[in-house]
N, C-alpha and C positions, 0 to 999 in steps of 0.2 A: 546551439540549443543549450537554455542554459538545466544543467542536471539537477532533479532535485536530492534531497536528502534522504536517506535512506534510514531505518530503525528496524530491527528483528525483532519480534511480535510473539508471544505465543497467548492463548487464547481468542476468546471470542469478541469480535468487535464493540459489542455493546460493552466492554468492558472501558475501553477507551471513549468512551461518548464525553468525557469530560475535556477530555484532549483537542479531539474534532471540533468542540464549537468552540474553544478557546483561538487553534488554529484559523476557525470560520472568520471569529466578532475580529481579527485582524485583517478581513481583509486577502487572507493568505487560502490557497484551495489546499487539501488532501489527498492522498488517495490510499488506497488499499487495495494489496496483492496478495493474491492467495496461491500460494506456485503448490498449492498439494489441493486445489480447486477442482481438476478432472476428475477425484476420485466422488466426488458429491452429483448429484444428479442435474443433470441436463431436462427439459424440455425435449420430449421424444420426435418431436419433429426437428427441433434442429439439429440435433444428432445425425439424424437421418440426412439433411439436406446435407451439412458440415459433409459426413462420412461417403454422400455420392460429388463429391469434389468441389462444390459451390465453392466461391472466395469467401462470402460469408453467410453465415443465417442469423435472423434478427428475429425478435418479439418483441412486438413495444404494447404497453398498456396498465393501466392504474400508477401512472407517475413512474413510471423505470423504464429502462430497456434489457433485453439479457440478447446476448450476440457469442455467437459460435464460430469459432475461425478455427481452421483445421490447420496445424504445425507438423513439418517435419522433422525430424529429430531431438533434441532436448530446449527446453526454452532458452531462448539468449536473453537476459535480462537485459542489456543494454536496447536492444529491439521491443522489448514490453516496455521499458520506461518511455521511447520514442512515442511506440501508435498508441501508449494509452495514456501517460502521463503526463505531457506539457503541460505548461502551467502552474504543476502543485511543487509546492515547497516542501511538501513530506510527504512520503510512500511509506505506510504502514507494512510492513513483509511478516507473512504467517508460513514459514517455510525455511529451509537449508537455505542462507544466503549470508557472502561475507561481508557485515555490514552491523555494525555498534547494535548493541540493542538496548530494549526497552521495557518495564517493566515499574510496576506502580506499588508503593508501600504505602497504605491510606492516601496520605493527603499529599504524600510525594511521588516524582517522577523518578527513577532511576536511570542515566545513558551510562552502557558500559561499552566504551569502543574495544574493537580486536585489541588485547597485551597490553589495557592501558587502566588506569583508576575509574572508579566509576565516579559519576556527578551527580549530586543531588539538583533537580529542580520543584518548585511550585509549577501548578498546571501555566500559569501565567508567562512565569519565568521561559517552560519551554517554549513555548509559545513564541516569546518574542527572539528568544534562539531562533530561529529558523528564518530572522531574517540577514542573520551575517553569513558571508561565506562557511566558513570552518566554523559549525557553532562547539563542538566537541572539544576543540583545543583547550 
């Protein structure tokens, strides 16, 4: 499986919308993790189904799905990248994770990897980053 790229996040998603469809118009999927996500509100029914042991509980409807899986003990990111991310070339993280991050000055991109310089990119630029292995080096 091949892993996608990881970025540490902080704010609100719509802040990255410029990112996302740059990602998109290539061809290339997204995703976005929100590891401090339990604390915001659930759908009272699938709480309920999730918390009497179901494997999962689902809501589908107006173009989404929201889906409840009940975990025990701390999340293992390498197991969230598996059942939810195949396929995307970047995983947005809004959360504690060791993993370069990311952050936007107007019209630029900033990637600061763990102990290392950070990189200036155009939305463009990072974009086409995400299709070599190492885009960070």
């Amino acid at each position: 499986m091949k892993v996608p790229h990881l970025l540490r996040v902080e704010g609100d998603p719509a802040q990255f919308a410029p990112l996302i469809e740059a990602v998109r118009s290539l061809g290339l999927r997204i995703g976005w993790l929100d590891l401090d996500g339990a604390s915001s509100p659930i759908p009272e029914a699938l709480g309920v189904a999730a918390g009497l042991g179901t494997l999962r509980a689902v809501s589908v409807g107006e173009g989404r799905s929201v889906a409840v899986k009940p975990i025990r003990g701390a999340p293992v990111l390498k197991d969230l990248l598996r059942e939810h991310f195949q396929g995307c070339a970047l995983v947005l993280i809004r959360g504690e994770v060791e993993a370069p991050t990311l952050r936007s000055e107007g019209e630029a991109w900033i990637v600061t990897p763990p102990g290392a310089a950070f990189r200036r990119y155009t939305v463009t630029e990072l974009a086409a980053a995400l299709r070599k292995p190492h885009p960070w080096d």
